[in-house]
C-alpha positions as CSV (number, residue, x, y, z in Angstrom):
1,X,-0.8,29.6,253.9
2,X,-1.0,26.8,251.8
3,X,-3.8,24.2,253.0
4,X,-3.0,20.3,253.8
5,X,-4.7,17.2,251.3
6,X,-6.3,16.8,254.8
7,X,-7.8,20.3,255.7
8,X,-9.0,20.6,251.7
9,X,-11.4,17.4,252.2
10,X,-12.5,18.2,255.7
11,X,-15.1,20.0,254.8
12,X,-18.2,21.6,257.5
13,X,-21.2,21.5,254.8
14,X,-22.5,20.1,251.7
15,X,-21.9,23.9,250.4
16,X,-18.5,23.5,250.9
17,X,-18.1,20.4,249.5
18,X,-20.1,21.3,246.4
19,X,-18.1,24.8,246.2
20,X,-14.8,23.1,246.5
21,X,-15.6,20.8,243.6
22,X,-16.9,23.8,241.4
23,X,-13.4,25.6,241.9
24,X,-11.8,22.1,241.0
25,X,-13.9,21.5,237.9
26,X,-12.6,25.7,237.2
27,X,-9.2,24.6,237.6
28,X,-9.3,21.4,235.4
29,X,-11.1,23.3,232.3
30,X,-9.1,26.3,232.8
31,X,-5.5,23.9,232.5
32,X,-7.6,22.4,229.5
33,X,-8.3,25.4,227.8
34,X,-5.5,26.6,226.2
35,X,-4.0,23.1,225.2
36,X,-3.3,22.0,221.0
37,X,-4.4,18.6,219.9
38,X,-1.0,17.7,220.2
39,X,-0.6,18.6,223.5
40,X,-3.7,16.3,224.2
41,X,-2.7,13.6,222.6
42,X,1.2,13.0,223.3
43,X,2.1,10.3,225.4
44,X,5.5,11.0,227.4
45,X,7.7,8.4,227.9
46,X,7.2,6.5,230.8
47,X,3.6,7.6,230.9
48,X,0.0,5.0,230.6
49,X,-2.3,7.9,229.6
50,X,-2.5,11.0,227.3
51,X,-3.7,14.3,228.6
52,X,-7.0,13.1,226.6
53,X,-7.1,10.0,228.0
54,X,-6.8,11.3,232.0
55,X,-9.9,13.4,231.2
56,X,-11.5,10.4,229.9
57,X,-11.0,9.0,233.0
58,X,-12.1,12.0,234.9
59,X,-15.2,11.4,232.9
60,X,-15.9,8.0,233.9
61,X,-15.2,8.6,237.6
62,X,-17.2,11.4,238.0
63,X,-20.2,9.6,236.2
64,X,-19.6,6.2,238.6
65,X,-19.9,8.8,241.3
66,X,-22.7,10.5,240.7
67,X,-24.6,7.4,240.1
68,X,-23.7,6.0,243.3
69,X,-24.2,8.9,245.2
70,X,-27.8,9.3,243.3
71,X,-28.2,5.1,244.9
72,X,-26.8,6.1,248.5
73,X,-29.3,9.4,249.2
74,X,-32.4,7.5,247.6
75,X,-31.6,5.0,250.1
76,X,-31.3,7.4,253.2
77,X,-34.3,9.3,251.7
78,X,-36.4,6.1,251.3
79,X,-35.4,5.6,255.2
80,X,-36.4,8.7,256.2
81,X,-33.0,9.9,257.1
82,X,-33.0,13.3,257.7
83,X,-30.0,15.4,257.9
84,X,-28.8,19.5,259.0
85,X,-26.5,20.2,255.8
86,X,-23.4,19.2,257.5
87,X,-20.6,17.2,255.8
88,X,-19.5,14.0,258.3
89,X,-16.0,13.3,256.9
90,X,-14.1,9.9,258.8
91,X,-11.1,10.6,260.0
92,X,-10.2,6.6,257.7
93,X,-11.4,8.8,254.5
94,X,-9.2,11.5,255.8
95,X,-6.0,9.2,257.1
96,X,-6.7,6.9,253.6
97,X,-7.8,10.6,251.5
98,X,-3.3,11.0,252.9
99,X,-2.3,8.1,252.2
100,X,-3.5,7.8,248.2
101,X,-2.0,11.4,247.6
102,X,1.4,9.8,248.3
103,X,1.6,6.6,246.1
104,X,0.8,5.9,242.4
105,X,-2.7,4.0,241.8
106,X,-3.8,1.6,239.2
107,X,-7.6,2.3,238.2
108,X,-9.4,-0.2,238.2
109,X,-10.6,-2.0,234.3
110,X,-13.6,-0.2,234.3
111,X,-12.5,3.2,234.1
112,X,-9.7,3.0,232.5
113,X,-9.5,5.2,229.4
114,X,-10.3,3.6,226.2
115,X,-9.2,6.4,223.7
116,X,-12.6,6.7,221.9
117,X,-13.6,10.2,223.5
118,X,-12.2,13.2,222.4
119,X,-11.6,15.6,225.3
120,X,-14.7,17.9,224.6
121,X,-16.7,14.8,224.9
122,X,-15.3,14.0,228.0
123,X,-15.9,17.7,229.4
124,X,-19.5,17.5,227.9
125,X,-20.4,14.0,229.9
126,X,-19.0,15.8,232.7
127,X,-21.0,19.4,232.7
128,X,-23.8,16.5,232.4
129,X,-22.7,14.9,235.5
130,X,-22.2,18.5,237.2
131,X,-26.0,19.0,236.3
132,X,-27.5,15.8,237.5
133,X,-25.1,16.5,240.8
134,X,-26.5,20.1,241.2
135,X,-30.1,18.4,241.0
136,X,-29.2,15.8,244.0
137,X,-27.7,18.8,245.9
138,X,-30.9,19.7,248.0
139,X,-31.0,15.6,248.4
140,X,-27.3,16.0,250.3
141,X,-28.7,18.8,252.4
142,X,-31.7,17.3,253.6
143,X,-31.2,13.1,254.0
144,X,-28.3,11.8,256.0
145,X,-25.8,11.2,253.4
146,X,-23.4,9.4,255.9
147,X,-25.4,6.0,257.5
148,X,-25.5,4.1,254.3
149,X,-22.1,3.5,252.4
150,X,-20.7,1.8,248.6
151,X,-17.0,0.3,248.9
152,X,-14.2,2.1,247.3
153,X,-11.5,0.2,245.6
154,X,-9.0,2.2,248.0
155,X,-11.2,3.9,250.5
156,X,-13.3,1.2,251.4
157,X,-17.0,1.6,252.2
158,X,-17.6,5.3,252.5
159,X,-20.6,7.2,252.4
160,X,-22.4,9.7,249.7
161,X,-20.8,12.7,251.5
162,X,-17.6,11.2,251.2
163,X,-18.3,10.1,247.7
164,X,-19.0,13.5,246.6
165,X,-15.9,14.8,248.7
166,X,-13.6,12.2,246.7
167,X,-15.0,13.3,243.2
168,X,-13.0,16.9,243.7
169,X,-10.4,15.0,244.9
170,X,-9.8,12.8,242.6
171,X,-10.0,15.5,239.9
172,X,-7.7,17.5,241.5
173,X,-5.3,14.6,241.4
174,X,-5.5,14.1,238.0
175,X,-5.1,17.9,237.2
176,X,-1.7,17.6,239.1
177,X,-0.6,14.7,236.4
178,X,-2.0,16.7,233.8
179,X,0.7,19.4,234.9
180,X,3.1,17.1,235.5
181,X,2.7,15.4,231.5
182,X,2.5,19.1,230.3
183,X,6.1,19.6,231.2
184,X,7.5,16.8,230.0
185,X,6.0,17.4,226.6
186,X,6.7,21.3,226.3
């Protein structure tokens, strides 16, 4: 049974959350893997980014992300905030987590792709990203990542939990263009 957008970001725990993200970041380096320099670098007609430049992107995002998450859970820790290991997803993150995977979105200036890193700088930043994320982890289990929130330029404000949720979805997104640019240049 195939899941909904929906059920794939309502997750129960930090574990899933961080487990569904691992099986994203598999996904995007496994569509990565077998791919030429052409492949990487062709621009379709019709098209803003390259293959290259989407990971780029990726790259960016995930690094924004982690930094703001890193800001939120310092804050609930520095309140005292404790928390069970339970994810709080809104139902707005899910009803607006719906509502992006239907329409095409214009990132914002300062994450879009410049062209100056190759792919496996991009995937390097982000296993450097996945690292300082794996350090915060015990940080998301143990301090209410929910009560303090950083705005989202579609989202709104939403909270570290739901920061870290949107990171695997936003990859996820991107691995569906990446797909989508693949066959239009095989």
């Amino acid at each position: 049974m195939k899941r909904t957008r929906h059920e794939l970001m309502n997750y129960k725990t930090i574990d899933e959350i961080y487990d569904g993200n691992a099986k994203v970041r598999a996904r995007l380096k496994e569509v990565l893997a077998p791919l030429t320099e052409a492949q990487l670098s062709t621009l379709p007609d019709g098209e803003k980014w390259t293959v290259g430049q989407i990971v780029e992107h990726i790259a960016m995002v995930d690094e924004g992300s982690m930094k703001i998450c890193a800001k939120l859970l310092g804050k609930a820790q520095a309140a005292g905030r404790s928390a069970d290991g339970k994810a709080v997803i809104s139902d707005n993150f899910l009803q607006k987590g719906s509502e992006i995977a239907a329409i095409k979105v214009e990132a914002p200036a300062f994450v879009q792709p410049t062209g100056g890193s190759t792919v496996q700088e991009s995937l390097a930043k982000l296993d450097e990203s996945a690292i300082r994320l794996q350090q915060m982890r015990e940080l998301f289990v143990s301090f209410d990542g929910t009560e303090f929130k950083f705005p989202h330029p579609f989202f709104g404000d939403i909270s570290a939990q739901e920061w870290l949720t949107l990171k695997g979805g936003h990859e996820m997104r991107h691995i569906k263009q990446i797909e989508r640019l693949l066959q239009a240049i095989n």
